[in-house]
N, C-alpha and C positions, 0 to 999 in steps of 0.2 A: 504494500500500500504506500503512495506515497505520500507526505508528512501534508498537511492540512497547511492549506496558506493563509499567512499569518492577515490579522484584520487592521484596518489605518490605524489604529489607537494603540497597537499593540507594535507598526513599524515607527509610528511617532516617540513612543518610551527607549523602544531600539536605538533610534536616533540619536536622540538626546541623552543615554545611557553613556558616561565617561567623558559627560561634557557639562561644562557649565553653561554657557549659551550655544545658542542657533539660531541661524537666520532665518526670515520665512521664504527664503529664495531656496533655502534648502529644501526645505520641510514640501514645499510646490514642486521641486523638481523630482523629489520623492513620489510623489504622487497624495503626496496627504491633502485631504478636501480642508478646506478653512473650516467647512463645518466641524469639522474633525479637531480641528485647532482648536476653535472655541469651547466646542466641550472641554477638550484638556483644560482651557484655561477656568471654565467654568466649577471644575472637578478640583481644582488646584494641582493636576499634575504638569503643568506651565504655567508661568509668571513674566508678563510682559515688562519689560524694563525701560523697551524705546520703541517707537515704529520699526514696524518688521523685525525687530529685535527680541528673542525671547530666551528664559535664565530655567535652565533646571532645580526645581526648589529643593534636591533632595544634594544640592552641591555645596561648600561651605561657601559665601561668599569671602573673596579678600579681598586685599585692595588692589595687589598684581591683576585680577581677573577684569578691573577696569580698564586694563591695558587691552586686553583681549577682546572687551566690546568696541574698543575705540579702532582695533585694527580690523574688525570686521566691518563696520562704519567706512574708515577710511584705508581700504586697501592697498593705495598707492602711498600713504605715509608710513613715516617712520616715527619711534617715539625718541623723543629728543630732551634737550636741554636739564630743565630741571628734575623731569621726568623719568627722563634717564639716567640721572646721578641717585636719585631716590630708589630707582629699580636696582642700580647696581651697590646699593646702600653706602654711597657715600655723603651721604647727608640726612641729617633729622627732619628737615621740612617735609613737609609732605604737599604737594601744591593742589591748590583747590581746584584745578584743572589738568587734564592731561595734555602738553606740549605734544606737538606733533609737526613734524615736516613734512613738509611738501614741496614741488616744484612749483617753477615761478611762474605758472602758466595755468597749474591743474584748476582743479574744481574744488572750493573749498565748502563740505557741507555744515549746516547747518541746522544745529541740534541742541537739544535741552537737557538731552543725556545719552551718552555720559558728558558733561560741560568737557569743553576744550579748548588751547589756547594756538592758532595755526600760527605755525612759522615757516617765512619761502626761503629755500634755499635754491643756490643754481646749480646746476646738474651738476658740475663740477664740487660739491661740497654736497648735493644729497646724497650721489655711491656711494661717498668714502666709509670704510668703516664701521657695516651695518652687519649685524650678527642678527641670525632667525634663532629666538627663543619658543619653546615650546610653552606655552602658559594656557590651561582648561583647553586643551585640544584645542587650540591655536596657533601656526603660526606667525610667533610677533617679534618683525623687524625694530629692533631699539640700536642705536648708534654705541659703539662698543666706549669703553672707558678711557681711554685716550681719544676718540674725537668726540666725546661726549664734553670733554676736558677742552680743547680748541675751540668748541662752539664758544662756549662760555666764554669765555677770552676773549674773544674775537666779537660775538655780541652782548658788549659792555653797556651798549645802551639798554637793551631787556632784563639783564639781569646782572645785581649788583655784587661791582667786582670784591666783595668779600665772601659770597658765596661760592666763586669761580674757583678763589684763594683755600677756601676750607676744602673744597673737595678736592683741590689738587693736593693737599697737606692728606686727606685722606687716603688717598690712593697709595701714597706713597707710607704711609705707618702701615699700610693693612697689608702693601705688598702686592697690593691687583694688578698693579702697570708699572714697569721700568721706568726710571728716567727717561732710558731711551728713545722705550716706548712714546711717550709720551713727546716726548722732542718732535720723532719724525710726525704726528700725528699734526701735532701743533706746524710744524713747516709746510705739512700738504694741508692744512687746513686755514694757511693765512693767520694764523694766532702767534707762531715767535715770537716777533718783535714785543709783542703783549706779554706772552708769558715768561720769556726766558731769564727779566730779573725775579721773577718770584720759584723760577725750576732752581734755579742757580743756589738761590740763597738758600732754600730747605731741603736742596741736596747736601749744598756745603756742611748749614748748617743740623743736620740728620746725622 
């Protein structure tokens, strides 16, 4: 006999089984009826969080998993600046929005949640530097720790240069990134001239 084919509500739980969210682009390409959605939602076995956007409730929520709504949201970005020093925990703040890059040209959307804060970069300084993390069955491109480190630098007018200064001081007690590292990052990413009195002195003085 062969096995009984499974019902929408039962490939919907499938779905969303080892995930914290999912889109409804997914959920439609699956074959699942909205009718079908709505009962789950109506059932409490989904939780809408944004348009087209939905949260498995039986998932813990953190705050990394904000990262993972935001890169479904916006596919062509990357998480950046503050955002990315907090993921890579070199700093206490936690920013009331998730930073994100984008290109000087893209689409930037336009949403209530998760709140976000765009920043353009030019193609030349959006490749650089971008690691795909695995975060709630996502993956999410965040800008590695050293061009995480020249962004800051380099844009001094967004974020204030003692924040730049403490996470470059972090990186280096905890051991995440080389000097070096961090040198060539800062050279391809137009930030030296910025950073190198402050690499110099807490290298020296380290």
């Amino acid at each position: 006999m062969s096995a009984p084919m499974q019902t929408q509500r039962e490939q919907l739980r499938a779905i969303v089984a080892g995930k914290s969210i999912v889109r409804a682009q997914e959920l439609r390409k699956a074959g699942i009826a909205g009718s079908t959605i709505q009962r789950a939602l109506d059932d409490g076995d989904l939780v809408r969080i944004g348009r087209g956007l939905y949260q498995n409730p039986q998932s813990d929520f953190e705050t990394e998993q904000t990262l993972a709504e935001v890169a479904k949201r916006i596919p062509k970005g990357v998480i950046a600046m503050l955002s990315a020093l907090a993921y890579h925990g070199l700093t206490d703040q936690m920013p009331r929005k998730t930073w994100v890059a984008i290109g000087t040209s893209d689409w930037s959307t336009v949403s209530d949640y998760p709140p976000v804060r765009i920043v353009r970069f030019t193609d030349k300084y959006l490749h650089q530097g971008v690691e795909q993390q695995r975060i709630s069955g996502v993956d999410v491109p965040i800008f590695s720790i050293p061009k995480t480190l020249a962004d800051l630098f380099r844009n001094g007018r967004l974020v204030d240069r003692s924040v730049a200064v403490e996470g470059l001081r972090a990186a280096l007690d905890q051991r995440k990134a080389t000097p070096a590292q961090i040198a060539d990052a800062a050279r391809a990413g137009g930030a030296w001239r910025v950073m190198r009195p402050y690499l110099e002195a807490l290298t020296f003085n380290g």
